[in-house]
Residue frames relative to the residue before (quaternion, step in Angstrom):
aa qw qx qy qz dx dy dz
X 1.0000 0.0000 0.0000 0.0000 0.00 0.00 0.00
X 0.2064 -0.7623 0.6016 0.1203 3.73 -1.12 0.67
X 0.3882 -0.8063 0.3908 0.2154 3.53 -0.99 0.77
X 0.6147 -0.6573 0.3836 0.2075 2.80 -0.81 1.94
X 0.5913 0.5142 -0.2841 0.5525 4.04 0.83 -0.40
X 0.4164 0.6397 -0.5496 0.3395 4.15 0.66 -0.64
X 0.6672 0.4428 -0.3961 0.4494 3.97 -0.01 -1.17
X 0.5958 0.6665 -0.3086 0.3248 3.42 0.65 -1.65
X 0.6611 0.5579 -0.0222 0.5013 3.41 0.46 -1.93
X 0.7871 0.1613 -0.2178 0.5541 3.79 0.18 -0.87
X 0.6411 0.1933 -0.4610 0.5823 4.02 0.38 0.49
X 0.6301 0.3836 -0.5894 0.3293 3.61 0.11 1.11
X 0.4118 0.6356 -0.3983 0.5174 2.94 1.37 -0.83
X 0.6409 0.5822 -0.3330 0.3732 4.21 0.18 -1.20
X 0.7995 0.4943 -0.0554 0.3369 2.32 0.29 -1.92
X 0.5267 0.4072 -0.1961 0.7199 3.85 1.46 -0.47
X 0.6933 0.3514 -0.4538 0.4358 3.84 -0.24 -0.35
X 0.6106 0.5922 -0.2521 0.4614 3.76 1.21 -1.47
X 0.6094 0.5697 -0.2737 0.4786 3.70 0.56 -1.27
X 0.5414 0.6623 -0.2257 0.4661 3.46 0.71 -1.77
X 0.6867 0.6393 -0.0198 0.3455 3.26 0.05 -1.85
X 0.8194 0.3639 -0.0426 0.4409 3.25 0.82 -1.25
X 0.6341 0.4053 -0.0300 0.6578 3.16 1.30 -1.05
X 0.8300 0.0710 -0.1035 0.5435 4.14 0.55 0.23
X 0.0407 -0.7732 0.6174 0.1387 3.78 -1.16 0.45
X 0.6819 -0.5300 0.4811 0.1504 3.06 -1.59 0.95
X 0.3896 0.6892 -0.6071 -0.0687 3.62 -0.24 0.47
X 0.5889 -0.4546 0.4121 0.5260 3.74 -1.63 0.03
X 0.6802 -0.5669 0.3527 0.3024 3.19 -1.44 -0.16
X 0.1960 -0.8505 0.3755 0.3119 3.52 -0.53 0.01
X 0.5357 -0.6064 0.4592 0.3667 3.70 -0.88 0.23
X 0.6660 -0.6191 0.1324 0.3944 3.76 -0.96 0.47
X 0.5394 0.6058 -0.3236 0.4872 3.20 1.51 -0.06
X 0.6420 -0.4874 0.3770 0.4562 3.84 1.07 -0.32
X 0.3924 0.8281 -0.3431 0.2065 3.07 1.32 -0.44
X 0.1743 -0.7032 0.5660 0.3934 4.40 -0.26 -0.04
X 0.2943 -0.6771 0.6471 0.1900 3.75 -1.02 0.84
X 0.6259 -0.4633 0.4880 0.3943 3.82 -1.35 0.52
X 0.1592 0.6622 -0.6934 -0.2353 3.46 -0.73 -0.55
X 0.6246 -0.5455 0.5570 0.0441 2.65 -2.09 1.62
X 0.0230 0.8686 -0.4950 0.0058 3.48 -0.92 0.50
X 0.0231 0.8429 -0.5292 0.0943 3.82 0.64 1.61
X 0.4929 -0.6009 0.5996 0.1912 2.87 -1.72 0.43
X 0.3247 -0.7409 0.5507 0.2060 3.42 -0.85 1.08
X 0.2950 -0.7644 0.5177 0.2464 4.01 -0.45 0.67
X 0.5039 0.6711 -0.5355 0.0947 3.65 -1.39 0.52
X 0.8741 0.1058 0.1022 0.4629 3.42 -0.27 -1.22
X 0.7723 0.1007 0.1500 0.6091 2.21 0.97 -2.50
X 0.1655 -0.8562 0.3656 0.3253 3.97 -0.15 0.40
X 0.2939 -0.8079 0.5070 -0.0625 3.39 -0.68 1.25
X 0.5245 -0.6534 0.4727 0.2729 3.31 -1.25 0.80
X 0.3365 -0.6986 0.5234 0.3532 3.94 -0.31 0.72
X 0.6554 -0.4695 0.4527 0.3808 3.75 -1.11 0.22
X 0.1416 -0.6851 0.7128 -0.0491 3.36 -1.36 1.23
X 0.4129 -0.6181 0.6278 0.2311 3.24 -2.03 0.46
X 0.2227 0.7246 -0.6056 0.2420 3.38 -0.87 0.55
X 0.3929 -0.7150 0.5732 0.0764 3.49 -1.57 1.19
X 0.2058 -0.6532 0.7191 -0.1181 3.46 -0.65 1.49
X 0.2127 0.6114 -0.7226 0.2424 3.54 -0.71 1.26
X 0.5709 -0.5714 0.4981 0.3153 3.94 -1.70 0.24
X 0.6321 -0.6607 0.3175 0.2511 2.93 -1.20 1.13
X 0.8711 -0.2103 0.0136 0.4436 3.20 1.68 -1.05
X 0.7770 -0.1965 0.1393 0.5816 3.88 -0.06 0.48
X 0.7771 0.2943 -0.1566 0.5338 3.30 0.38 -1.96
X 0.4883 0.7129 -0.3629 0.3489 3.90 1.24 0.01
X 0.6035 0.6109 -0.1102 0.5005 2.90 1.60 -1.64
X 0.7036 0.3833 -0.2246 0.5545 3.20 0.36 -1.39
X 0.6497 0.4362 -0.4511 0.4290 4.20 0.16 -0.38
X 0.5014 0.5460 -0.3801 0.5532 3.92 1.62 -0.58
C-alpha cells in the first residue's frame, strides 16, 4: 500500500522550505573579525544518515521581511 497523503507532505514540505527561502538567507558563519569560516559538512552514521549540526546565520532578507516575521 502507498500513502494516500505522500503528494500532500512533499508540496508542504516545498511549500515551507520555498516560503522559508524567501523570507530569510543562509549565510556561513563568521569569525570574530568578520571573517566567513568554511563550513564543514559530515554525515552522521546509523540507520538513518543525517547531516551533523552546522553553524550558520539565518537573519531576514529585508525590513518588510522582518516586519511580515
Amino acid at each position: 500500500r502507498i500513502c494516500p497523503g505522500r503528494f500532500l507532505a512533499d508540496n508542504s514540505l516545498f511549500i515551507m522550505t520555498a516560503s522559508f527561502l524567501q523570507v530569510f538567507e543562509v549565510l556561513p558563519p563568521r569569525d570574530a573579525s568578520g571573517r566567513e569560516l568554511s563550513v564543514k559538512y559530515t554525515m552522521g552514521s546509523g540507520m538513518l544518515s543525517t547531516v551533523e549540526d552546522f553553524d550558520c546565520i539565518i537573519r531576514p532578507r529585508s525590513e518588510t521581511a522582518q516586519a511580515l516575521i
